[in-house]
C-alpha positions in Angstrom: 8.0 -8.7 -6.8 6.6 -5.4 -5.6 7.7 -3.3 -2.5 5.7 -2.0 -0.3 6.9 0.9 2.4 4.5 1.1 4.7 4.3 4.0 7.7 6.1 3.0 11.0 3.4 2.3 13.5 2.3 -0.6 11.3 5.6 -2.2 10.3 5.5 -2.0 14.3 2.4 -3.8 14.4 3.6 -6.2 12.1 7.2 -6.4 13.4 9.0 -5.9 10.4 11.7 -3.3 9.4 12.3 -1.7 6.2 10.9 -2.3 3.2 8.3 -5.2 2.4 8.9 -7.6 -0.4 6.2 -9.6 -1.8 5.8 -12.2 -4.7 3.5 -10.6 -7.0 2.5 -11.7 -11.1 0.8 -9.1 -13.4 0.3 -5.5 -13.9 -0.2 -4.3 -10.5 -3.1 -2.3 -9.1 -3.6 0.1 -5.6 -6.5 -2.4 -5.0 -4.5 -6.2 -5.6 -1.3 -4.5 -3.9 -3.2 -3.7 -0.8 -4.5 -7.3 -0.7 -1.4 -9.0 -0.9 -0.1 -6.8 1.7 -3.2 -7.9 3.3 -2.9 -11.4 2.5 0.9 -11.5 4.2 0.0 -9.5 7.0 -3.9 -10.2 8.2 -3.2 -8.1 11.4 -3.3 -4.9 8.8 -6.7 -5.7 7.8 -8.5 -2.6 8.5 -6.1 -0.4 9.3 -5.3 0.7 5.5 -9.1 0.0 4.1 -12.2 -0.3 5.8 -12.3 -4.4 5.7 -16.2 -3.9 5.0 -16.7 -1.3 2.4 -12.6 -2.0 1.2 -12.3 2.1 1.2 -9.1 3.3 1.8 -8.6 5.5 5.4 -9.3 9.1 5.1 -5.6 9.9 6.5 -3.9 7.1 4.3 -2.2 7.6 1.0 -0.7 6.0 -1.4 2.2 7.4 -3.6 3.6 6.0 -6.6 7.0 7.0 -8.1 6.5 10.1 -6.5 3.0 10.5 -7.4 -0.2 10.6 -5.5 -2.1 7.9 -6.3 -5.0 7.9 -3.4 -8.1 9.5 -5.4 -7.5 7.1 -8.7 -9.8 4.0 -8.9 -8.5 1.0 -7.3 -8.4 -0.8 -10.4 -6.1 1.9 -12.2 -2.5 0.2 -13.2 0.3 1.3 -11.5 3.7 2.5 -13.2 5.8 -0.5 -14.7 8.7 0.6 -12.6 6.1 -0.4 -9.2 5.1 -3.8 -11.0 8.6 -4.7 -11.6 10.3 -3.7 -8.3 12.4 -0.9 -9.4 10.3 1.7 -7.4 8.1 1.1 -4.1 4.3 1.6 -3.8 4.4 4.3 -0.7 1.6 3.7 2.2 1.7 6.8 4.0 0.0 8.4 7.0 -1.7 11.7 6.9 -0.6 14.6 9.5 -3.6 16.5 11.0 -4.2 19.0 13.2 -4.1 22.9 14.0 
């Protein structure tokens, strides 16, 4: 099982609260993460990754036990401790402005 924290306007959109929980086999990746999060929630498509090109946001990131993750490939493993459920693959939304 992986979890998934995702920012608060879309577990709004998606009408959840807290942390996501979802059935997952194998060594996880960014990319195969963000399509079962995807695959649970359809309404997200496109609001993470472009749903054409599958790029992720400009002002989206992705941390990993504490790590930023969001320049490595898509296919690059993730930590043991995200594939196994003992830490949570972080979807976080960039601040901008001046």
């Amino acid at each position: 099982m992986i979890k998934v924290i995702l920012p608060a306007h879309l577990r709004n959109l998606v009408g959840i609260t807290g942390t996501l929980s979802l059935e997952f086999s194998g060594p996880a990746t960014p990319r195969l993460v963000i399509d079962a999060v995807e695959g649970a929630y359809p309404v997200l498509r496109g609001t993470i990754r472009d749903q054409a090109t599958k790029k992720r946001r400009a002002f989206v990131r992705f941390f990993a036990c504490g790590q930023d993750v969001s320049l490595e490939p898509d296919d690059t493993p993730l930590p043991d401790a995200i594939s196994a459920g003992r830490e949570p693959f972080m979807i976080i939304g960039a601040i901008a402005g001046g």
